[in-house]
N, C-alpha and C positions, 0 to 999 in steps of 0.2 A: 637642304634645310633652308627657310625663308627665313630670315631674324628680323620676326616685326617691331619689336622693341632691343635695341643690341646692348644699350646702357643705362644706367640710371639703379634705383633698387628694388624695383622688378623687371624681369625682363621677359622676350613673351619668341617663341620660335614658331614654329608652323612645317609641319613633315607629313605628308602622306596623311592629311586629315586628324590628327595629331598637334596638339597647340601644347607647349609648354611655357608653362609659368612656373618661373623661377624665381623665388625671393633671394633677394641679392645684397643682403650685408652680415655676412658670415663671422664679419671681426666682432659683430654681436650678438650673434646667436641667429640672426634676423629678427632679433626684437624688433616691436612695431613700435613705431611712432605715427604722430599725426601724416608726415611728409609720406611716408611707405605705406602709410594704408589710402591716402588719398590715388598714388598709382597704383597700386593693385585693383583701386576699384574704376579705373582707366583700363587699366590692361584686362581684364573679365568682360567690362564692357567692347573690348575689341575682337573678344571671342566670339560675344553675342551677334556681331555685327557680320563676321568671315563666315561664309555660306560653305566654305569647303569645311571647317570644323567640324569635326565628328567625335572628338572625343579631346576631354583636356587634362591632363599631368597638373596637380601642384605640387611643387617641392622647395626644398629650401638646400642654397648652395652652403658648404661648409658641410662642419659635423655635425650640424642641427638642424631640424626643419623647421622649429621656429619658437625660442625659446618665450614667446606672450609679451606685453608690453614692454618698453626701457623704463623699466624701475629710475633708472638715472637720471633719465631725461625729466621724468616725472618727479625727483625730487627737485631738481633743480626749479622746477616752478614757483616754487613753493607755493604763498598765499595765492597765485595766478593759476595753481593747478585747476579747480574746478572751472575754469571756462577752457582751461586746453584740454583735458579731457569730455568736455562736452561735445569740442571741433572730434577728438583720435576715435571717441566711442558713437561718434554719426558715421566717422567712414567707413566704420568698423563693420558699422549693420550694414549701410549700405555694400560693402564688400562680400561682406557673407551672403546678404539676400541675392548680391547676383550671380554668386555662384552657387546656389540651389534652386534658382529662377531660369538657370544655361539650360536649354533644350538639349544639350547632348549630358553623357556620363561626365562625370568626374572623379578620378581617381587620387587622392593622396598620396605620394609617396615619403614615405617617414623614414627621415632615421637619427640618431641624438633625440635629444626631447622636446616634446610637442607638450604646449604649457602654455595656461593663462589662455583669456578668452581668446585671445587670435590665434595660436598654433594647437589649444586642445578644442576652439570652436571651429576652426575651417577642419580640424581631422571630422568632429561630430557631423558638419552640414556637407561633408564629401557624398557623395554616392557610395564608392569603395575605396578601402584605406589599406594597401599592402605597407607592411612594416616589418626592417630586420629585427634578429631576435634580441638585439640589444638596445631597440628603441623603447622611450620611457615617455610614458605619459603622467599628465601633472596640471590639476588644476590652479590652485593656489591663490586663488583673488583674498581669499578670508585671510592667510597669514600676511598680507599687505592691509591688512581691512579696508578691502572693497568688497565688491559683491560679484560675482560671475558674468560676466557679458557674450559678446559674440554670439546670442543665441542657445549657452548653452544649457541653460536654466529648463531650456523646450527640449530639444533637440537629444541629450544625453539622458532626459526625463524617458523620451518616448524610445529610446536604443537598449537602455540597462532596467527600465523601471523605477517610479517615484521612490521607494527606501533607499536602491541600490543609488541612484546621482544624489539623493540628497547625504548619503554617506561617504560619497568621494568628495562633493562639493563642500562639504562640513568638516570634514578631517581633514582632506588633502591628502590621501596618500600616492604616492608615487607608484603606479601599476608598472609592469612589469608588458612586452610585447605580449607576452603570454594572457596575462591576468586580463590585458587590456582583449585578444582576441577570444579568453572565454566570455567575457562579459557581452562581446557582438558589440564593444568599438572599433574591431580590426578586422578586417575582412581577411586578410591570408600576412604569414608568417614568416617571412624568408631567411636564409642564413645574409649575414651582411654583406657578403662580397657579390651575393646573386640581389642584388635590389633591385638594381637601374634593368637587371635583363628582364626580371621579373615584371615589373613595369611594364615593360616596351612588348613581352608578349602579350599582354592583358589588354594594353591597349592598343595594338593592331588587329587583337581578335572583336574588340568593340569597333574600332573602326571599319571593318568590315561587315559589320550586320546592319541589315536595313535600317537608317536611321531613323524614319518615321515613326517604328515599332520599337526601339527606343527610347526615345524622347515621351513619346505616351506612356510607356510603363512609367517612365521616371517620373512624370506629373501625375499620375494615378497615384503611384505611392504616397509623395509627399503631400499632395492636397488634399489625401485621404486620410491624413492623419490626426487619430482622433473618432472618426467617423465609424459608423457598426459596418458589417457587410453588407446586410438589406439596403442601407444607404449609398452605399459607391457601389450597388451590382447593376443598376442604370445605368450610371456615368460609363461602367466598364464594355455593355453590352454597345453605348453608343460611340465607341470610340472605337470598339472594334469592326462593327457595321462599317464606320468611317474609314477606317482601314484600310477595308480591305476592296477599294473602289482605288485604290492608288497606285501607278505601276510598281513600285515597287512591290507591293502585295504580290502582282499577278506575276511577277520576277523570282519573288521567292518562293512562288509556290510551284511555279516551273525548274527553279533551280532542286528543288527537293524533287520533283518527280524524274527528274535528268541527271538528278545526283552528282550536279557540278556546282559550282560557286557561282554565285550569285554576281551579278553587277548592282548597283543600286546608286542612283539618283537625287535622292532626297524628294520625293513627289510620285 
């Protein structure tokens, strides 16, 4: 394992195409402040940048993945808050946008509670979200009276449907891993001691699939969202045309007729 970032409050690994990001102040949940979202949105940018990345982990170190803003940090401002939260809620977006911008998958791993725009908006703008069965999700921006950020206003809209997010985001209830994976914010369920295994299968079996055909669904999906199907059935036809001119196409399509595993490239 490569330790492209070893210190600080996130930190970023690199395994067999595999980049882990790990939020790194556990004595707080990994609440976000200005200073932690500014590297997170460092460290995503360093994903985008490693040609070997295929696939990226976030999680959060401790018994939380990341319990949403330092309520603390944020009182302490006091009358100065509204221009520090203008700086925490720019890196915020930027952070989030580039990790639904990353050309490979991204997977969440959750467990303790995922809350407030940063820990329930990076679970929403994930690709897929494994979570133990005692992870708790939580919006909460209204019983702080703010309003929801991170994205998740959009994002939780277009995953649960408009009644259903404006009923979480309006009440604030505390979901349940379960409640949260019938709603389709959690992709898979795991008992808590199989988390990290579950993970690390998920994500060497994306690692290993042609990345090209990849990274296309994923941009299909999300910049299609919103859109009818008569509208993205162009985009979809020309992307696959596009495709399928690339060796890896012609790798995969050999690997299936020869019924062995594929090598792939990225090109």
């Amino acid at each position: 394992m490569t330790a492209l970032v070893s210190e600080g409050l996130v930190l970023l690994d690199l395994e067999d195409g595999i980049a882990r990001i790990r939020l790194n102040r556990p004595e707080a949940s990994n609440a976000v402040d200005a200073e932690l979202l500014r590297a997170l949105h460092e460290v995503v940018l360093r994903c985008h940048a490693e040609p070997t990345v295929r696939v990226v982990v976030l999680s959060g170190e401790g018994r939380n993945f990341c319990a949403g803003g330092d309520v603390k940090t944020f009182a302490s401002k006091g009358e100065a808050l509204p221009d520090y939260l203008r700086e925490a809620t720019a890196w915020l977006q930027l952070a989030t946008a580039a990790l639904i911008q990353l050309k490979v998958p991204v997977i969440a791993q959750v467990q303790g509670f995922a809350a407030g725009g940063a820990g329930f908006g990076f679970v929403c703008a994930a690709d897929l979200v494994v979570a133990t069965e005692s992870a708790k999700f939580f919006s909460g921006a209204v019983r702080v009276g703010m309003a929801p950020d991170g994205g998740t206003t959009v994002t939780l809209a277009r995953i649960v449907g408009l009644r259903k997010a404006l009923d979480i985001l309006l009440t604030n209830p505390t979901l349940s891993a379960a409640e949260a994976h019938d709603l389709g914010i959690v992709s898979r369920v795991v008992p808590d001691d199989e988390l990290a295994s579950a993970v690390d299968a998920l994500a060497a079996d994306l690692a290993a699939q042609p990345p090209l055909g990849l990274a296309a669904t994923k941009r299909l999906v999300w910049d299609g969202l919103g859109s009818t199907v008569a509208e993205r059935m162009p985009e979809e036809a020309r992307v696959v045309s596009e495709l399928s001119g690339t060796a890896d196409s012609r790798e995969a399509l050999a690997a299936v007729i020869e019924r062995r595993t594929g090598v792939y490239q990225g090109r």
